[in-house]
LOZA-796637 format. One line per 10 residues: number of its first residue (from 1); for each residue y, x, z of C-alpha. Coordinates in nm, 4 decimals. Example, Ala and Ser with C-alpha at 12.3 -4.5 7.8 and 13.67 -1.06 7.14 Angstrom:
<recs>
1	-0.4500,1.2300,0.7800  -0.1060,1.3670,0.7140
</recs>
This chain:
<recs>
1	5.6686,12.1897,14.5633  5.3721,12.4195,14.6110  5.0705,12.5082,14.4130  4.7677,12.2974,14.5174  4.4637,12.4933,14.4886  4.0858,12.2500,14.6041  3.7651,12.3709,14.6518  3.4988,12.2240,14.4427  3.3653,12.1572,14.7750  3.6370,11.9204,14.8894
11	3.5736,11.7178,14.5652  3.2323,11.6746,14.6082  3.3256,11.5566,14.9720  3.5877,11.3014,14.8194  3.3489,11.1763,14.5450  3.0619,11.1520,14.8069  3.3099,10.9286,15.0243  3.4043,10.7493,14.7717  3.0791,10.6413,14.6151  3.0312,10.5127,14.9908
21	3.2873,10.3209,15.0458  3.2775,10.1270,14.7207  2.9194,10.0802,14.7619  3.0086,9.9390,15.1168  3.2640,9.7041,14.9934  3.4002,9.6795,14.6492  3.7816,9.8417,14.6076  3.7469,10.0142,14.9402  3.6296,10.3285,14.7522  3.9513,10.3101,14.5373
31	4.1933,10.2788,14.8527  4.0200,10.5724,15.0039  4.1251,10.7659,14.7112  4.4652,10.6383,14.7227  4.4592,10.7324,15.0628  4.3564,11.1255,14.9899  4.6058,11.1504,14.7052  4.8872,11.0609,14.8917  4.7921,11.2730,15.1947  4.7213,11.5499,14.9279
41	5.0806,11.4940,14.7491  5.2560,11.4683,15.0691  5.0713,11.8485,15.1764  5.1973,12.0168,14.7982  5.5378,11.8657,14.9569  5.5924,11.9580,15.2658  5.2464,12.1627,15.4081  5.4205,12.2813,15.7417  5.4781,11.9077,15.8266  5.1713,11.8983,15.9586
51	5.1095,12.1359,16.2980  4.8888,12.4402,16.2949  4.4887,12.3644,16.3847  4.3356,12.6698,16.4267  4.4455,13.0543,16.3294  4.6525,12.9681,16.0335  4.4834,12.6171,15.9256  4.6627,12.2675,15.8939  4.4857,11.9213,15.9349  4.5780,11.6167,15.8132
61	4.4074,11.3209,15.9495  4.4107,11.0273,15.7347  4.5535,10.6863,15.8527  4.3142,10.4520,15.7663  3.9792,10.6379,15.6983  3.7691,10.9014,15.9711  3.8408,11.1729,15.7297  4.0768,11.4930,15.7899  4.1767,11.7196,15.5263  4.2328,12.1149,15.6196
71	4.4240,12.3671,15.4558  4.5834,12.6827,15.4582  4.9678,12.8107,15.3057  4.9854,13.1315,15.1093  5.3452,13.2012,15.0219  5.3680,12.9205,14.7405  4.9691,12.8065,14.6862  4.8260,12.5193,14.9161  4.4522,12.5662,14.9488  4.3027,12.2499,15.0433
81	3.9910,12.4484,15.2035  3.7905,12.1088,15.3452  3.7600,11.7551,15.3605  3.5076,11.6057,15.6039  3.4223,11.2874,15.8021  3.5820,11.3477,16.1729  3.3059,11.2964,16.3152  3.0943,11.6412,16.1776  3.2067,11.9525,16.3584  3.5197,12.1105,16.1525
91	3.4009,12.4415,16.2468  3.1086,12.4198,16.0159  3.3112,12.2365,15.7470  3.5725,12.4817,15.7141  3.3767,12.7878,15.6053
</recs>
């Protein structure tokens, strides 16, 4: 298992969505967050399951929500770098 390391960004991001999405419809907030902590445990698993995105970024896109998670392996740390609606350019997101 690897070290997971988030940005304080990527939290805000999550709590943002979150907020949303229960405020859109009550207990869809909470399956979006069971959605990003799975995704989230199954990248501390296994991060090169999911292919290469750009120089030496991962995605993952999640299954049931327009959100993609991108990251980056150093030797045994996992730094979940953004987290971001797929609609808004990634390029801007990741930086």
């Amino acid at each position: 298992m690897y070290n997971l390391i988030i940005r304080d960004s990527v939290y805000q991001v999550i709590d943002d969505a979150y907020f949303w999405y229960e405020q859109a419809s009550e207990g869809l907030g909470e399956r979006f967050l069971g959605e990003i902590e799975m995704s989230l445990n199954k990248i501390s698993n296994n991060p090169f399951y999911y292919s290469q995105y750009k120089q030496n970024y991962r995605r993952v896109v999640l299954n049931k929500f327009p959100y993609m998670i991108v990251y980056e392996v150093f030797e045994k740390d996992v730094v979940v770098l953004a987290a971001f609606h797929t609609s808004t350019n990634a390029d801007k997101n990741i930086r």
